[in-house]
C-alpha positions as CSV (number, residue, x, y, z in Angstrom):
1,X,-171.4,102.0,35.0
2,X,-171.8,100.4,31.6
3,X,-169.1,98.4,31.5
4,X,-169.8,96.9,34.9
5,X,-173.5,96.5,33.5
6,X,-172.0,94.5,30.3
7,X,-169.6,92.3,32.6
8,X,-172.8,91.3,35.1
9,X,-175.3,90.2,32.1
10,X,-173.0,89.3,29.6
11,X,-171.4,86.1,30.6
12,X,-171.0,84.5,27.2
13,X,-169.1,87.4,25.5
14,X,-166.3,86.1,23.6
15,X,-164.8,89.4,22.1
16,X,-164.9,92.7,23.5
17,X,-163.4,95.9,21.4
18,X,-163.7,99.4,23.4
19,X,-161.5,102.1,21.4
20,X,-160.8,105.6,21.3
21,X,-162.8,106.8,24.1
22,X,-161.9,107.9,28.0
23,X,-161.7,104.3,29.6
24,X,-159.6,104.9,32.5
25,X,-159.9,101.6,33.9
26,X,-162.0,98.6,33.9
27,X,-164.0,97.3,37.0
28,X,-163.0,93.8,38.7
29,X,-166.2,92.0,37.5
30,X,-164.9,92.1,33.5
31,X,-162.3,90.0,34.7
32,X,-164.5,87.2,35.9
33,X,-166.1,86.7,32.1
34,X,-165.0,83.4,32.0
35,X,-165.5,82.9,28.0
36,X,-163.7,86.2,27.1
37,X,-160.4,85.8,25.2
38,X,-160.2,88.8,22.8
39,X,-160.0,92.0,24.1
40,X,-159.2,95.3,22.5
41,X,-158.7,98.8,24.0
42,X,-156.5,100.7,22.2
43,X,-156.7,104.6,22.2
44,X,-158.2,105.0,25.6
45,X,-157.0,106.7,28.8
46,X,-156.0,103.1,31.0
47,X,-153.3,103.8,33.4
48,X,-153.6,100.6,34.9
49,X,-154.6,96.9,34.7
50,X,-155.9,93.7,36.1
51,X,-154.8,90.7,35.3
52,X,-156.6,87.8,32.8
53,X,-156.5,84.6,30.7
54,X,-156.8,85.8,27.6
55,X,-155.4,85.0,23.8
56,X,-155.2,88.5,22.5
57,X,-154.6,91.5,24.1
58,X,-154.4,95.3,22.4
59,X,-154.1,98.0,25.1
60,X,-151.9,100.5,22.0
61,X,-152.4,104.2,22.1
62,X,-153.1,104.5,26.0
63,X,-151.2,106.1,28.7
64,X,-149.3,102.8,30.5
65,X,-145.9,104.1,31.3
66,X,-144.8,100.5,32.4
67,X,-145.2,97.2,31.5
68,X,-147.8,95.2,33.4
69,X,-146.0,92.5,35.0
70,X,-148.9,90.5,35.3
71,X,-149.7,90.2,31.5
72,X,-146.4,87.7,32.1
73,X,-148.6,85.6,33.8
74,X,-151.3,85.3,30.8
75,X,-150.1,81.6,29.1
76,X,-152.6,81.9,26.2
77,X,-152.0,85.0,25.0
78,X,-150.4,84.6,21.4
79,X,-151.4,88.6,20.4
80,X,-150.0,91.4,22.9
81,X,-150.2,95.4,21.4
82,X,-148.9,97.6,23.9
83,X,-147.3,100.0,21.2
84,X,-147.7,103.8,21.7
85,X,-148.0,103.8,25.7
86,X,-144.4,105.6,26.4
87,X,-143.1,102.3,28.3
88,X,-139.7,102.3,28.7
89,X,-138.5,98.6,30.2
90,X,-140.2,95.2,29.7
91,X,-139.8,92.8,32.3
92,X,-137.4,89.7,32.5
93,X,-140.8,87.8,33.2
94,X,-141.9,88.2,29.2
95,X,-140.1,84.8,28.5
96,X,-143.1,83.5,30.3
97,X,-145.1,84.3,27.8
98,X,-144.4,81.0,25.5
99,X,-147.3,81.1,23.5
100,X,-146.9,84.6,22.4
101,X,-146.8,85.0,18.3
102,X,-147.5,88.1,17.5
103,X,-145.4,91.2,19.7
104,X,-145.7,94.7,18.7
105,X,-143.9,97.0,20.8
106,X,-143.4,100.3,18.8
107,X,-143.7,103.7,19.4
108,X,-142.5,103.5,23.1
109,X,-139.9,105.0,24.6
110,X,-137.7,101.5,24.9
111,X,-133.6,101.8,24.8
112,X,-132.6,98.5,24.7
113,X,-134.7,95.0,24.0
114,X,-134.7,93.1,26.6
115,X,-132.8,89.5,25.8
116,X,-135.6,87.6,27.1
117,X,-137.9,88.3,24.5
118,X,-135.4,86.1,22.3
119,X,-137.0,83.0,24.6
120,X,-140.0,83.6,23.0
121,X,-139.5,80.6,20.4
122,X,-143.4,80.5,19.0
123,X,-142.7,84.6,17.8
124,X,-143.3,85.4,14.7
125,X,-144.1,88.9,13.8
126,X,-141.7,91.8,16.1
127,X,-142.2,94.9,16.1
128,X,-140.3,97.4,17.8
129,X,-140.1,100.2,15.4
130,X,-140.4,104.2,16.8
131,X,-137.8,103.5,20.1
132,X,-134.6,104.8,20.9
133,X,-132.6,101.3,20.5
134,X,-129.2,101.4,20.1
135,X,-128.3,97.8,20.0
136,X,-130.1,94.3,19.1
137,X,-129.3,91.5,21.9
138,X,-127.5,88.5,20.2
139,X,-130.3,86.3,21.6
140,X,-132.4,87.4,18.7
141,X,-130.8,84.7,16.2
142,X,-132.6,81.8,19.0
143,X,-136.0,83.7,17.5
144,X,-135.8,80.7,15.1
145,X,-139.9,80.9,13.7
146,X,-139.6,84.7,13.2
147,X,-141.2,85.8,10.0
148,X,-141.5,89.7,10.4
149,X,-139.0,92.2,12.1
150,X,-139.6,96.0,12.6
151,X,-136.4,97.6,13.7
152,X,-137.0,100.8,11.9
153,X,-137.0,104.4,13.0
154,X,-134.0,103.3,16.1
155,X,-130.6,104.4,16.4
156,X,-128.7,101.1,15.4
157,X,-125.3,102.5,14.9
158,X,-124.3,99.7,12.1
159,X,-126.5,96.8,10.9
160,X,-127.6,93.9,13.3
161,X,-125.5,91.0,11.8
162,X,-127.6,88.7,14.3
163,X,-130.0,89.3,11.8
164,X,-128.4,86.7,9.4
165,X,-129.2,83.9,11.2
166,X,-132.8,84.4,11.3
167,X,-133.7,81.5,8.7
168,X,-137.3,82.2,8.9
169,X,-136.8,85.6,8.3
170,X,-139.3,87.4,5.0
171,X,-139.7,90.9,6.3
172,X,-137.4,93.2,7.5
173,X,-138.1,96.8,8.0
174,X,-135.0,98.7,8.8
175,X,-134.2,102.4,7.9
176,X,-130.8,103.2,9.6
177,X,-128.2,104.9,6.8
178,X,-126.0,103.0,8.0
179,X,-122.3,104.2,7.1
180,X,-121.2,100.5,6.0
181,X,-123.1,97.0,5.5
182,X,-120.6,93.9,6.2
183,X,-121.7,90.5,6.3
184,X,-119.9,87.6,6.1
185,X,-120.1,85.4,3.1
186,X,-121.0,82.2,4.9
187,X,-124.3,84.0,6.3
188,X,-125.4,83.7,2.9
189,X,-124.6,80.0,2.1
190,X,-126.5,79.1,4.6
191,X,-129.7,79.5,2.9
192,X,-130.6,82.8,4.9
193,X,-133.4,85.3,3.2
């Protein structure tokens, strides 16, 4: 096939980006490319995975019901898209992922975050937007570098009041009516955005 063509006489690719067609999964010998650490393949038709060292990973839009448990085992990566699959649980094993920056996990069919994401102390950008989440884990005020949070389109009964202790915090996308807002006054003197 092509794609076992490219991983055979390509050894020095660096970047590979395959979207929007019918991948349905990617022979062993892409793995080996030694030098590879971006690779893209949103809106294909992968139902499964192998595992690799990479840095960034996008695999949105495809049809992976659950979450890879090997990707835990991928250090570098600081870039994981696995948005609009239909997952519905992440592994305990994503704390491994201590380099991870960048998280988006939206458009799944996730009811609950898992607390061990809040390990994830490099974090910076969450998004977990388009789920079915009813409740945000206390654990999320240890996500002490986090700059952006999605929690919109959920069902959050009342607002997160973790939230508040997010210091780094300068987005927040949230679009729950909630009934009543009440946060307590020393939230605010603490310097919190």
């Amino acid at each position: 096939t092509f794609l076992t063509a490219l991983s055979t006489h390509l050894q020095s690719l660096r970047i590979y980006v395959h979207l929007g067609s019918s991948l349905t999964f990617l022979p062993i010998q892409f793995f080996e490319l030694v030098n590879l650490t971006h690779l893209s393949l949103c809106e294909n038709q992968l139902t499964n995975l192998s595992d690799r060292s990479l840095q960034y990973f996008n695999i949105s839009g495809n049809k992976i019901s659950s979450f890879p448990i090997h990707l835990c085992k991928v250090w570098n990566l600081t870039y994981l898209d696995i948005s609009e699959n239909g997952m519905k649980d992440i592994p305990n094993d994503i704390s491994q992922l201590r380099n991870l920056v960048n998280l988006y996990l939206q458009n799944n069919e996730f009811k609950e975050i898992n607390k061990n994401i809040c390990n994830l102390a490099d974090l910076k950008v969450l998004d977990i937007s388009n789920n079915q989440i009813k409740a945000i884990p206390t654990q999320i005020a240890n996500l002490t570098n986090i700059i952006e949070l999605n929690l919109s389109n959920n069902q959050l009964p009342s607002f997160p009041i973790e939230i508040c202790q997010l210091t780094s915090l300068q987005k927040l996308k949230i679009s729950q009516p909630f009934e009543s807002i009440s946060l307590p006054k020393e939230q605010f003197m603490t310097g919190t955005r």
